[in-house]
One Martini backbone bead per residue (centre of mass of N, CA, C, O) as a GRO file, in nm:
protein
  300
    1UNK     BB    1  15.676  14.430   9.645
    2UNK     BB    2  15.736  14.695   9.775
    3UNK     BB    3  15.783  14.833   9.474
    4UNK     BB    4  15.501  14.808   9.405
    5UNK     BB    5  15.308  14.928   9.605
    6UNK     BB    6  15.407  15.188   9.613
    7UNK     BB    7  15.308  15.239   9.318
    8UNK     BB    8  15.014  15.227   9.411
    9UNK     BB    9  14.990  15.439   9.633
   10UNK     BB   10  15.077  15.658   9.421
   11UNK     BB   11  14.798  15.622   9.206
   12UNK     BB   12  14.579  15.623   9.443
   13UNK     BB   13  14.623  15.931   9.515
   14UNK     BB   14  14.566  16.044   9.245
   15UNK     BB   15  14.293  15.937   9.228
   16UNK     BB   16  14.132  16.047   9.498
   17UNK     BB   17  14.224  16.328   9.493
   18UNK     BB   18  14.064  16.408   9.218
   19UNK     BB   19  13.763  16.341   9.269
   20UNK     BB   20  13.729  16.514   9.547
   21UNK     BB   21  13.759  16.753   9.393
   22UNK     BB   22  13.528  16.728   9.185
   23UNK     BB   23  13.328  16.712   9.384
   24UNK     BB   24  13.352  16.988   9.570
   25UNK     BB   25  13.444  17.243   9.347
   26UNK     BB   26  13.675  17.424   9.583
   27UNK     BB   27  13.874  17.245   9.714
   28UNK     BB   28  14.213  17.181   9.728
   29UNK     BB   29  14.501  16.975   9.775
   30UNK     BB   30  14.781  17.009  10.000
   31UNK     BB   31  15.115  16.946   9.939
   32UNK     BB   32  15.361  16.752  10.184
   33UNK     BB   33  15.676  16.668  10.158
   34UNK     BB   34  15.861  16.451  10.360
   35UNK     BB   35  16.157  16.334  10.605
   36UNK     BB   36  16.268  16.062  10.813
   37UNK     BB   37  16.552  16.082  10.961
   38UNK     BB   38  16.506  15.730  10.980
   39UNK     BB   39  16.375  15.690  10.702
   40UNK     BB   40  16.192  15.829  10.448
   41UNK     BB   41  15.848  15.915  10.384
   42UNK     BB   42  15.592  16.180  10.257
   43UNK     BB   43  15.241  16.235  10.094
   44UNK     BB   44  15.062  16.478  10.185
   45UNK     BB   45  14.708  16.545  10.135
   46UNK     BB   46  14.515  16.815  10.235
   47UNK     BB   47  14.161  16.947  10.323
   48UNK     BB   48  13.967  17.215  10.347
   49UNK     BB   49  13.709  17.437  10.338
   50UNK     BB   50  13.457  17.288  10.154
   51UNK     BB   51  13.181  17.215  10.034
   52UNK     BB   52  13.200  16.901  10.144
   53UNK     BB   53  13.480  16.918  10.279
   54UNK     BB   54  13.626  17.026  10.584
   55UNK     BB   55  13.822  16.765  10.632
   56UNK     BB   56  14.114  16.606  10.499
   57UNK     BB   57  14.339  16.299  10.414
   58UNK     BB   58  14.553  16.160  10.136
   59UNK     BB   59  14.830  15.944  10.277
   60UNK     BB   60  15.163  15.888  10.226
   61UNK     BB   61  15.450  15.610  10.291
   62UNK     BB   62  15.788  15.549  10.334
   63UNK     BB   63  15.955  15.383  10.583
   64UNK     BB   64  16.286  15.320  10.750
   65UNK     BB   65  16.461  15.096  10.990
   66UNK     BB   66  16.513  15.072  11.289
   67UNK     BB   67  16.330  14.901  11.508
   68UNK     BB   68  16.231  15.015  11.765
   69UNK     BB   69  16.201  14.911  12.033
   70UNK     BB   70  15.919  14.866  12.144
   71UNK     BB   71  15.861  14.704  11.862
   72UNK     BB   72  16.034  14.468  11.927
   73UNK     BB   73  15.858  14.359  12.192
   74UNK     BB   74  15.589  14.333  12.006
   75UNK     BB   75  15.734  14.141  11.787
   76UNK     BB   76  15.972  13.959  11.927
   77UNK     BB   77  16.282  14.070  11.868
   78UNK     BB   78  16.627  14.148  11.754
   79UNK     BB   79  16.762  14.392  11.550
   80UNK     BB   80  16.586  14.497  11.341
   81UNK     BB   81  16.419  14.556  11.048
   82UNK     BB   82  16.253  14.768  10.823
   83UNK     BB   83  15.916  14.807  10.620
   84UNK     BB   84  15.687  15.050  10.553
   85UNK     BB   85  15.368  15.112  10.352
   86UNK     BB   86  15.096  15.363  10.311
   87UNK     BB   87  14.744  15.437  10.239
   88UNK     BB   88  14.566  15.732  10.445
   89UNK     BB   89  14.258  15.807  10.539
   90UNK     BB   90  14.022  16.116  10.589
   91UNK     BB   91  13.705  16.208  10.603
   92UNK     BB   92  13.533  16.520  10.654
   93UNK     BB   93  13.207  16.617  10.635
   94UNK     BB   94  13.012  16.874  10.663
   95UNK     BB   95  12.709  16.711  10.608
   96UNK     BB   96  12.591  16.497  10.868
   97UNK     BB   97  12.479  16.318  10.602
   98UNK     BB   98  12.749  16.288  10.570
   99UNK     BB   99  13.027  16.045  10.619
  100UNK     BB  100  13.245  15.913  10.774
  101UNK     BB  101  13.602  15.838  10.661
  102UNK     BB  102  13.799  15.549  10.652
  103UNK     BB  103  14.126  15.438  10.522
  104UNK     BB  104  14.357  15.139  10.447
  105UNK     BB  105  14.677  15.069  10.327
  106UNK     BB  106  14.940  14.785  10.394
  107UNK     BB  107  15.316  14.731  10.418
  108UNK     BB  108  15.512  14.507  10.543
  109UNK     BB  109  15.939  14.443  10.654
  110UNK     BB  110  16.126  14.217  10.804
  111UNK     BB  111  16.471  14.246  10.878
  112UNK     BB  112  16.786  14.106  10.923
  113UNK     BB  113  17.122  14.144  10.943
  114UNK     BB  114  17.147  14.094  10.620
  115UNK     BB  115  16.860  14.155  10.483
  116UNK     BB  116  16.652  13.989  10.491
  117UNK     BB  117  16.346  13.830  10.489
  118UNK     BB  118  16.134  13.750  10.777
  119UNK     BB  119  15.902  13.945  10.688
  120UNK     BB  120  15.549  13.964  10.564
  121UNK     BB  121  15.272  14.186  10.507
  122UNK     BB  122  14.924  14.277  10.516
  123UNK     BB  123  14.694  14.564  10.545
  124UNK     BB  124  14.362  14.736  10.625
  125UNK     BB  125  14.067  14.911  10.541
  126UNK     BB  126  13.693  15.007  10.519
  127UNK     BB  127  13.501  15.276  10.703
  128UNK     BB  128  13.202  15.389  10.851
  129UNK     BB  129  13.061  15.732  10.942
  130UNK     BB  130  12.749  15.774  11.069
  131UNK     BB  131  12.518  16.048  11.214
  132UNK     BB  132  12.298  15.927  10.975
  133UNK     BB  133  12.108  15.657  10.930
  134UNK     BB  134  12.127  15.500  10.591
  135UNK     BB  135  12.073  15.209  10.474
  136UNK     BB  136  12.134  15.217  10.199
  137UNK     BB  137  12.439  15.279  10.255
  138UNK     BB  138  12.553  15.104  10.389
  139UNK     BB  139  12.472  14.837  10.187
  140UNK     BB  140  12.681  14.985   9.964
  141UNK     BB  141  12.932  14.955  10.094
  142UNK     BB  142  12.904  14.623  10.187
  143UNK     BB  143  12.902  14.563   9.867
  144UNK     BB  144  13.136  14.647   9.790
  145UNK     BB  145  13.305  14.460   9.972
  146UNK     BB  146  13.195  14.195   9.905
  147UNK     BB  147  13.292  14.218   9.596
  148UNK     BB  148  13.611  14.249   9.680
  149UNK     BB  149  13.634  13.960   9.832
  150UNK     BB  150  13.464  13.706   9.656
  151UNK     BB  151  13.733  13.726   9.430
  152UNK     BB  152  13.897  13.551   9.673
  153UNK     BB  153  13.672  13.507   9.901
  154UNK     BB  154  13.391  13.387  10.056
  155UNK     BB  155  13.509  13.452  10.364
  156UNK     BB  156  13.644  13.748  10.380
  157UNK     BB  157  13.428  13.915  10.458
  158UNK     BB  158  13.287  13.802  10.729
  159UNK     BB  159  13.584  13.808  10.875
  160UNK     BB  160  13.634  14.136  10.776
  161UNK     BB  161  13.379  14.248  10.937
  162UNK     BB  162  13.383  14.163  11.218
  163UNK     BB  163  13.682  14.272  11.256
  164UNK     BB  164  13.598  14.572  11.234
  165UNK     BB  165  13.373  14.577  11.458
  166UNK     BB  166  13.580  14.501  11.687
  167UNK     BB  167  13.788  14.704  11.659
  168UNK     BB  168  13.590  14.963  11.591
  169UNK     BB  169  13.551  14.981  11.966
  170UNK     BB  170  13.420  15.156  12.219
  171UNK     BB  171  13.443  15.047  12.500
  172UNK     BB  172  13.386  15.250  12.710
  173UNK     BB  173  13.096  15.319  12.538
  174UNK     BB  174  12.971  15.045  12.422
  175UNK     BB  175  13.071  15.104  12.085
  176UNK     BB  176  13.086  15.191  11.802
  177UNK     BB  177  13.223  15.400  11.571
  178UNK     BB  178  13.049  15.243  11.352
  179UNK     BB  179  12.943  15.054  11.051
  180UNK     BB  180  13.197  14.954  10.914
  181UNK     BB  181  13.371  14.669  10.669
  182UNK     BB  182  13.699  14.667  10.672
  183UNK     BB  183  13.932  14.441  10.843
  184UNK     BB  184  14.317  14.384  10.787
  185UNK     BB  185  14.581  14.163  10.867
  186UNK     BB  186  14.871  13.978  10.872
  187UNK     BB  187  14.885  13.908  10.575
  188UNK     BB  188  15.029  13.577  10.469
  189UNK     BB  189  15.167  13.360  10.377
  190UNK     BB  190  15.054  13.026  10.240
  191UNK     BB  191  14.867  12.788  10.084
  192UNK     BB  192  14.663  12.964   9.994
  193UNK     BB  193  14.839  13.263  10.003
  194UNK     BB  194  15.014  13.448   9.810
  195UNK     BB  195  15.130  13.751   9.837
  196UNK     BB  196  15.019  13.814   9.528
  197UNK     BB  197  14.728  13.724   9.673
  198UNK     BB  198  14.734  13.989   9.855
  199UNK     BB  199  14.795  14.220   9.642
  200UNK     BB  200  14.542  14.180   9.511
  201UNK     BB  201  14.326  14.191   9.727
  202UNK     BB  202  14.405  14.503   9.797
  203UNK     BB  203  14.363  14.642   9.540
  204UNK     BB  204  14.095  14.577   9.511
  205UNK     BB  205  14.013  14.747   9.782
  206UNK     BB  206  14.097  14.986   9.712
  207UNK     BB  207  13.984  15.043   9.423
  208UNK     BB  208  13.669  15.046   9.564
  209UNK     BB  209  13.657  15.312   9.756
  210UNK     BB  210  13.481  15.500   9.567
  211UNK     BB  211  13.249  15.330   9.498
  212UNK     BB  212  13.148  15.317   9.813
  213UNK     BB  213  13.149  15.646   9.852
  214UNK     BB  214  13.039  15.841   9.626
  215UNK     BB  215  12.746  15.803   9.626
  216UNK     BB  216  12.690  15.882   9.929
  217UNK     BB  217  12.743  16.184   9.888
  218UNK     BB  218  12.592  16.269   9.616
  219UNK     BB  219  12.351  16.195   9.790
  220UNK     BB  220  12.371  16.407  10.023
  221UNK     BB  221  12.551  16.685  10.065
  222UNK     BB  222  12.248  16.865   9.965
  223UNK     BB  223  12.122  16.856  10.247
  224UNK     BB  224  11.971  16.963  10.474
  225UNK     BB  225  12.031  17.097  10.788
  226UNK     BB  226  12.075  17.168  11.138
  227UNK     BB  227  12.200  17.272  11.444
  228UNK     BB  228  12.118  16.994  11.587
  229UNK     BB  229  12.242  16.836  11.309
  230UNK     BB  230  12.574  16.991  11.387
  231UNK     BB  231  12.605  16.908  11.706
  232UNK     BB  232  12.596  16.594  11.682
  233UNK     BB  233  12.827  16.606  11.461
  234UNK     BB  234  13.038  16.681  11.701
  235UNK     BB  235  12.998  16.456  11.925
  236UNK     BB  236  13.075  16.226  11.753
  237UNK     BB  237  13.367  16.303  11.660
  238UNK     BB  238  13.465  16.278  11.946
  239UNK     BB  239  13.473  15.973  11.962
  240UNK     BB  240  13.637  15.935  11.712
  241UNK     BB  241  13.894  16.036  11.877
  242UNK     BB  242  13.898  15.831  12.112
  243UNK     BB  243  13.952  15.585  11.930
  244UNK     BB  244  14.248  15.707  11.826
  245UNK     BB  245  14.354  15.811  12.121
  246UNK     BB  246  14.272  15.466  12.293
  247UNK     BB  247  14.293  15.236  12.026
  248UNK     BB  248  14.479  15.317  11.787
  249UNK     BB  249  14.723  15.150  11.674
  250UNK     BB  250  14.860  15.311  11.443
  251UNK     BB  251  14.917  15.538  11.609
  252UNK     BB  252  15.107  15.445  11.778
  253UNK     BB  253  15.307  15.348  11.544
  254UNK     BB  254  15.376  15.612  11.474
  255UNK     BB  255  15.489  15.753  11.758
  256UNK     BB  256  15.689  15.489  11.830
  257UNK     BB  257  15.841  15.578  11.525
  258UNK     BB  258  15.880  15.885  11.496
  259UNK     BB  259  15.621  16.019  11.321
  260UNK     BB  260  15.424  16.205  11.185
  261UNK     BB  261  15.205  16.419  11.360
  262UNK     BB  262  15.011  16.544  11.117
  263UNK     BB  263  14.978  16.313  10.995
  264UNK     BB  264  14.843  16.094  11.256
  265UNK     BB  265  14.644  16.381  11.330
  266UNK     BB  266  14.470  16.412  11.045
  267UNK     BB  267  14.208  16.278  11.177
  268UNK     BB  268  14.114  16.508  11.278
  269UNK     BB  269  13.855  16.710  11.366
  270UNK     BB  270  13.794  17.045  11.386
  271UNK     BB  271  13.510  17.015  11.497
  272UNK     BB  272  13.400  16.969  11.840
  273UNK     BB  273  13.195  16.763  12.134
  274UNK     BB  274  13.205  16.731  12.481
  275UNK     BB  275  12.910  16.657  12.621
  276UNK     BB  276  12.760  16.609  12.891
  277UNK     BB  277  12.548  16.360  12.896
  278UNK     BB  278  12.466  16.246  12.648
  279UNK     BB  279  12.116  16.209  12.529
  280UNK     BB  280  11.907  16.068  12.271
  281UNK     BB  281  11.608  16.078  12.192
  282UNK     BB  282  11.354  15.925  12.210
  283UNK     BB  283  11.307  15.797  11.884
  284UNK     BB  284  11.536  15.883  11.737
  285UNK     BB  285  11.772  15.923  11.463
  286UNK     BB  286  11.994  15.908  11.662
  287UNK     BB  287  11.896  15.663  11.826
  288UNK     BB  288  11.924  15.490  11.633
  289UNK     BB  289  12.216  15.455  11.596
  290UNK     BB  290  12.301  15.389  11.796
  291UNK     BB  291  12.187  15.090  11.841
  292UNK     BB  292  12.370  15.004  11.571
  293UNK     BB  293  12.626  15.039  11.722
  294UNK     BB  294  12.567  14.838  11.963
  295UNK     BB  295  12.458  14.640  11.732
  296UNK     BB  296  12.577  14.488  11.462
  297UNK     BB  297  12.503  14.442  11.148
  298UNK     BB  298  12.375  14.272  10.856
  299UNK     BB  299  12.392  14.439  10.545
  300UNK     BB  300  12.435  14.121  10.339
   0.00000   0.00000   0.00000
């Protein structure tokens, strides 16, 4: 499962990093391969000063080793080893109209002693963050989502679209991070769905995340914008920041095993703002949008 994964990974990156550039149609990907000193490594490929992406990265890795202390305490463990794999992107595009992405698939393995699999599961999700709320463009995110969760489970859609809206969700300022879409976790083998029917599941959801998301690009891009709408999208990925560093698993799974750096922040936006109590005008298209981070909505 392990090698059928990671090679999915890397075909998945080869897909997306290509599409991209030809949005684009000046900034090109470049390519990073690192390796991890406890074992593994990975293909960073970042985005820089694009017409379209101001920065970007869609990254694959697959490390492996014994499992750091912190995190054997963390899975209640002892002396395990493990393998993680997964392909891990964020867009900031230049345009405030067009929303800022995340997405992640990823698989991890636990073994004992003997090198047995005593655990493994699969995780990931696709999740959209606009400056500006265009309801058509929700709608269109969230009807691909909930069109491969469908194909597997008629629960997986509202399931783990709940699930999106309650992770990616800034505590401290008691708003979302964005507009949500799937967060799922943990995904074992059970009576009803066996591993390869979790493996056909995220590839499914790998799959449509182009479907879902270039097309509100390519409608967004090339609207004008205010220094005033590009002020905005400046503080408001100040939140998105908060929320990599102050409540991203990820984030710290990554920092905890002794991730690499450059790969772990490269979710970092480059121009950020963050502006003293700042609040949005009343009745204001800005207003609009907190109105509802703070209440997530049903999309479709």
């Amino acid at each position: 499962m392990k090698d059928k994964f990671f090679k999915y990974i890397h075909q998945l990156q080869d897909t997306i990093t290509s599409k991209l550039e030809a949005i684009d149609g000046k900034a090109k990907f470049q390519e990073d391969l690192w390796k991890r000193p406890e074992g593994g490594g990975g293909r960073t490929r970042v985005i820089e000063n694009g017409n379209v992406f101001e920065k970007g990265g869609v990254n694959i890795s697959g490390v492996h080793g014994k499992l750091p202390d912190s995190m054997q305490k963390y899975f209640g463990v002892e002396d395990a080893d493990f393998f993680a794999c997964g392909l891990s992107l964020v867009l900031h595009p230049k345009n405030p109209m067009v929303p800022t992405v995340h997405a992640n698939w990823r698989y991890f393995e636990m073994y004992d002693q003997d090198g047995n699999i005593v655990d493994q599961w699969f995780g990931g999700g696709q999740d959209l963050t606009p400056y500006y709320l265009f309801e058509e463009d929700a709608k269109q995110f969230h009807q691909i989502c909930k069109t491969a969760c469908d194909k597997h489970n008629p629960d997986f859609y509202p399931k783990y679209k709940a699930r999106c809206d309650e992770y990616f969700y800034n505590a401290h300022r008691n708003e979302g991070r964005g507009i949500g879409g799937l967060f799922f976790d943990y995904c074992k083998a059970s009576d009803d769905m066996s591993m390869q029917d979790w493996y056909d599941f995220v590839t499914e959801v790998g799959d449509s995340f182009l479907e879902a998301y270039v097309p509100i690009v390519e409608k967004r891009k090339d609207l004008e914008y205010t220094k005033a709408q590009r002020d905005w999208q400046e503080i408001r990925r100040g939140r998105y920041v908060e929320f990599n560093l102050v409540h991203d698993k990820g984030t710290l799974f990554g920092l905890k095993t002794n991730g690499r750096i450059e790969s772990i922040l490269m979710s970092l936006p480059p121009h950020v703002q963050w502006v003293y109590d700042h609040q949005p005008e009343v009745g204001s298209d800005e207003e609009k949008l907190i109105k509802v981070l703070q209440n997530p909505k049903d999309w479709v």
